[in-house]
C-alpha positions in Angstrom: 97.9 125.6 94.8 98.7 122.5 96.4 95.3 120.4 97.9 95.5 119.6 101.7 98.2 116.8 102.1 98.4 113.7 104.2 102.2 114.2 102.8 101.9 110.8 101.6 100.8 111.6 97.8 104.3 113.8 97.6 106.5 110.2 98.2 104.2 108.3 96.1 104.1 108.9 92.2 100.5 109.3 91.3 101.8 107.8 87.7 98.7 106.0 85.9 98.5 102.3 85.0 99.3 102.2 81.1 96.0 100.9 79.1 95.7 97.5 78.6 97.8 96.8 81.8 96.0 95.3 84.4 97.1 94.4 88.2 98.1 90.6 88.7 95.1 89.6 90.8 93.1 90.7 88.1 94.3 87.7 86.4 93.7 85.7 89.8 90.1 86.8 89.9 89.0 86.1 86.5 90.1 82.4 87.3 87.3 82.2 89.9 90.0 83.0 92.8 89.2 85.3 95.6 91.7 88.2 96.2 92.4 89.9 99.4 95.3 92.2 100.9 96.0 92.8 104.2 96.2 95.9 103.5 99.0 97.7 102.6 98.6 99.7 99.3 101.7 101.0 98.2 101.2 100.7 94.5 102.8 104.2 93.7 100.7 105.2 90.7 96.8 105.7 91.3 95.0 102.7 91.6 92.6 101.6 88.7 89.7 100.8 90.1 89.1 97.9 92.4 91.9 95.3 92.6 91.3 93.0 95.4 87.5 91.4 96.4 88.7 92.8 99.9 92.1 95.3 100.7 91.5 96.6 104.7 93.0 95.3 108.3 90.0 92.9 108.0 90.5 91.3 104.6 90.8 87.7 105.0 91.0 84.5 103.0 88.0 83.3 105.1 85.7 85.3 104.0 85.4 83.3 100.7 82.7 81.1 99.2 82.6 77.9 100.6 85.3 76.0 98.6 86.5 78.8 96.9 90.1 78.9 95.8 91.7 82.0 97.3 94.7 84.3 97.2 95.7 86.3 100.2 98.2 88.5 101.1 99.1 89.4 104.9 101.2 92.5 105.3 103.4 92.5 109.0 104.3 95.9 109.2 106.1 94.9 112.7 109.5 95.6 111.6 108.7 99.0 109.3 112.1 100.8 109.8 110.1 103.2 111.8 109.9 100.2 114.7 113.6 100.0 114.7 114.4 103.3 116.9 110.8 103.6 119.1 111.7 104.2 122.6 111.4 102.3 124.7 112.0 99.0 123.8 112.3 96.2 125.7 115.1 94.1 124.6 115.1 90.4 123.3 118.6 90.2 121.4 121.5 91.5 123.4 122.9 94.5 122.0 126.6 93.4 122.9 126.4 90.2 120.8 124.4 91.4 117.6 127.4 91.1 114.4 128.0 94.9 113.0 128.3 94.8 109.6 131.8 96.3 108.4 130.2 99.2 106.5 128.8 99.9 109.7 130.6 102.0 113.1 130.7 99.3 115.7 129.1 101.8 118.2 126.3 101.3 121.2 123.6 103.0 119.0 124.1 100.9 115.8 124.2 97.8 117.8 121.2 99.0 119.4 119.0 99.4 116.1 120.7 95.9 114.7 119.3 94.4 118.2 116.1 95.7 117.8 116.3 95.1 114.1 116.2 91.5 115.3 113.5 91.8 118.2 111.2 92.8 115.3 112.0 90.0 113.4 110.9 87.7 116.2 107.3 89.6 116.3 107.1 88.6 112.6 107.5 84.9 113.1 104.8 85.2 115.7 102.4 86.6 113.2 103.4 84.2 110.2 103.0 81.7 112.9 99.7 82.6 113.8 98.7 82.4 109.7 100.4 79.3 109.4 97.8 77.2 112.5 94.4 79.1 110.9 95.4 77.1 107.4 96.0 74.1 109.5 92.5 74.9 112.2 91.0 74.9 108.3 92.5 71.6 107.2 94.0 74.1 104.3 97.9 73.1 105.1 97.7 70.7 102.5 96.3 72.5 99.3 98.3 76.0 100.0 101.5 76.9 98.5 102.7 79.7 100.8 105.5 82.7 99.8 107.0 84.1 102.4 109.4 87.3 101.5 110.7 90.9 103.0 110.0 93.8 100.8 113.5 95.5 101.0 116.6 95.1 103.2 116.5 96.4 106.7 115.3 99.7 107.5 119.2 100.5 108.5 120.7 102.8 106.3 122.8 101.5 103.6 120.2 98.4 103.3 116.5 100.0 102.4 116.1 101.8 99.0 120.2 101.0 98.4 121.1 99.0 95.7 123.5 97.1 97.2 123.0 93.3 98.1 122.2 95.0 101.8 119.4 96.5 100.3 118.4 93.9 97.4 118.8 90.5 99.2 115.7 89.8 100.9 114.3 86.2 102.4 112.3 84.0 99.8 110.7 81.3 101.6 108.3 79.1 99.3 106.4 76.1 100.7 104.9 73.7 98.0 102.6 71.0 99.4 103.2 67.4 97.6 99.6 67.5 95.5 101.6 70.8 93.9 104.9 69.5 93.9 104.5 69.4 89.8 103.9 73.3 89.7 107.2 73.8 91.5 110.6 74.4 90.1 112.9 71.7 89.2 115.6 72.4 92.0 112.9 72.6 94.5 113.5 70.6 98.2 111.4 71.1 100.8 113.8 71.8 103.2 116.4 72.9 100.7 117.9 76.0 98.9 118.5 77.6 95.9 120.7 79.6 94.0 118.5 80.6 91.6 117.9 84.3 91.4 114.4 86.0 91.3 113.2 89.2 91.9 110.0 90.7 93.0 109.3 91.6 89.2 108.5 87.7 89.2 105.9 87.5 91.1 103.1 88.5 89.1 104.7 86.4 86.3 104.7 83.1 88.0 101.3 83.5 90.3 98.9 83.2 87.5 101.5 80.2 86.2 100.9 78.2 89.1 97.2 78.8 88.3 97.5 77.9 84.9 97.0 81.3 83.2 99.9 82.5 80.5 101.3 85.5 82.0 100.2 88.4 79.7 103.3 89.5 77.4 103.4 93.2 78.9 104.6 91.5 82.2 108.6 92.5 82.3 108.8 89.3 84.9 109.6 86.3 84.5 108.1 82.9 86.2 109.8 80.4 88.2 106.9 78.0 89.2 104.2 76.8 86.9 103.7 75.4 84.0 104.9 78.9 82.4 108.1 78.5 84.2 111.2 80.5 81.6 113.8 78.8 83.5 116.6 80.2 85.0 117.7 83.9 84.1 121.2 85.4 83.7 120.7 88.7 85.3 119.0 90.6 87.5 118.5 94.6 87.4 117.6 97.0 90.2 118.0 101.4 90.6 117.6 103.9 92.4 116.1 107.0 91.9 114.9 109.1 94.5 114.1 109.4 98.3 111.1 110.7 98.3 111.7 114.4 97.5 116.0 113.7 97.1 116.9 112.6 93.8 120.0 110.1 92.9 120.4 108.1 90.0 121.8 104.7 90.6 122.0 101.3 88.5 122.6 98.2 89.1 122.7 94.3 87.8 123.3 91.2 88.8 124.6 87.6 88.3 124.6 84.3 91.1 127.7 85.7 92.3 128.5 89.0 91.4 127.0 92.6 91.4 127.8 95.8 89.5 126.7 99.6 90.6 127.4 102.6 88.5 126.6 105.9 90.4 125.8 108.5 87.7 125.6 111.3 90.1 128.4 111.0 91.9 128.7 114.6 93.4 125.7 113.4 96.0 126.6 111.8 99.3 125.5 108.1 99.5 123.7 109.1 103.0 120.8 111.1 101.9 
């Protein structure tokens, strides 16, 4: 017997945390900082225990102690794929002039969703604007080193949960005010770009480095700021194995210029 469903808890793995594994801010926390997510949860395995000081639509880096370092994540779920084909929209990018990608059908309903692909996108620089001036109201610009990332590729099929560059390559923006400027990597210019390649695997690696803690050695990651910085890495790996209830299995990896995908099970379609 199955227990009433939200339907959620059948696309999520409800996989538990290994012992002796804890969740990055964990780390964070222990070093005095205080944690908070706004408030997306999508950890898929249970979560152990309480990870954040605050995780809900109101958690907030203000809420601190007075002079308390903090950690803060801000979740815009603006341009969820499900925002991509709610009707009606009112239009800010011209459908007409959007570019179609060549593995797409240049047709009036796939310009449509790359149009409004883009509208979204415009919402989202509102709301990182809007984070942006309540560190500067705070007088905060100054001792915050900000990430700024995408979770996946677009929510356009052959980009989300594909393991092509279309659904790997996501924006990395990372500001690093001049007091931290020694915490940054070496080919780091404000203003300027890197080839460098990092994943999302990183992350917990390399926030606790920029805080001063070694990341713990069950961390597959690797850091790119910090004094724990491992330099530069050859490759990186990424797979797919499921839509929530289809299954595929799909590898990939990674250099700067080049990336390989083996499909193991080639008898199912690539559109699932």
């Amino acid at each position: 017997m199955y227990p009433p469903s939200t339907g959620s808890e059948y696309v999520r793995s409800q996989t538990r945390l290994p012992v002796g594994f804890q969740f990055y801010p964990r780390f964070l926390q222990a070093a005095g900082y205080y944690c908070t997510n706004n408030s997306k949860e999508d950890y898929n395995l249970v979560k152990p225990g309480k990870v954040w000081d605050e995780s809900s639509k109101e958690a907030h880096w203000k809420n601190r102690a007075e002079d308390q370092p903090f950690f803060a994540i801000f979740n815009h779920t603006i341009s969820h794929e499900s925002q991509i084909r709610k009707r009606p929209h009112q239009a800010v990018h011209d459908p007409r002039k959007v570019r179609v990608p060549a593995y797409h059908p240049d047709r009036p309903e796939v310009r449509q969703d790359w149009a409004q692909h883009y509208d979204k996108f415009t919402e989202i620089g509102a709301k990182v604007g809007a984070n942006l001036k309540a560190l500067e109201k705070a007088g905060l610009t100054d001792d915050t080193i900000i990430f700024y990332y995408g979770d996946h590729g677009a929510g356009i099929a052959r980009s989300k949960r594909c393991p092509y560059n279309s659904g790997l390559h996501v924006p990395l923006v990372v500001h690093v005010p001049e007091k931290f400027t020694h915490l940054a990597p070496p080919e780091y210019q404000e203003n300027g770009t890197s080839d460098r390649i990092v994943s999302f695997i990183d992350l917990p690696a390399t926030l606790p480095s920029i805080t001063g803690i070694k990341p713990p050695p069950n961390f597959h990651g690797h850091a790119f700021m910090g004094p724990y910085d491992a330099g530069s890495q050859p490759y990186l790996y990424g797979f797919r194995g499921r839509m929530d209830e289809r299954y595929e299995l799909i590898r990939c990896v990674r250099d700067e210029r080049y990336i390989y995908n083996r499909k193991y099970m080639p008898h199912k379609i690539l559109g699932q």
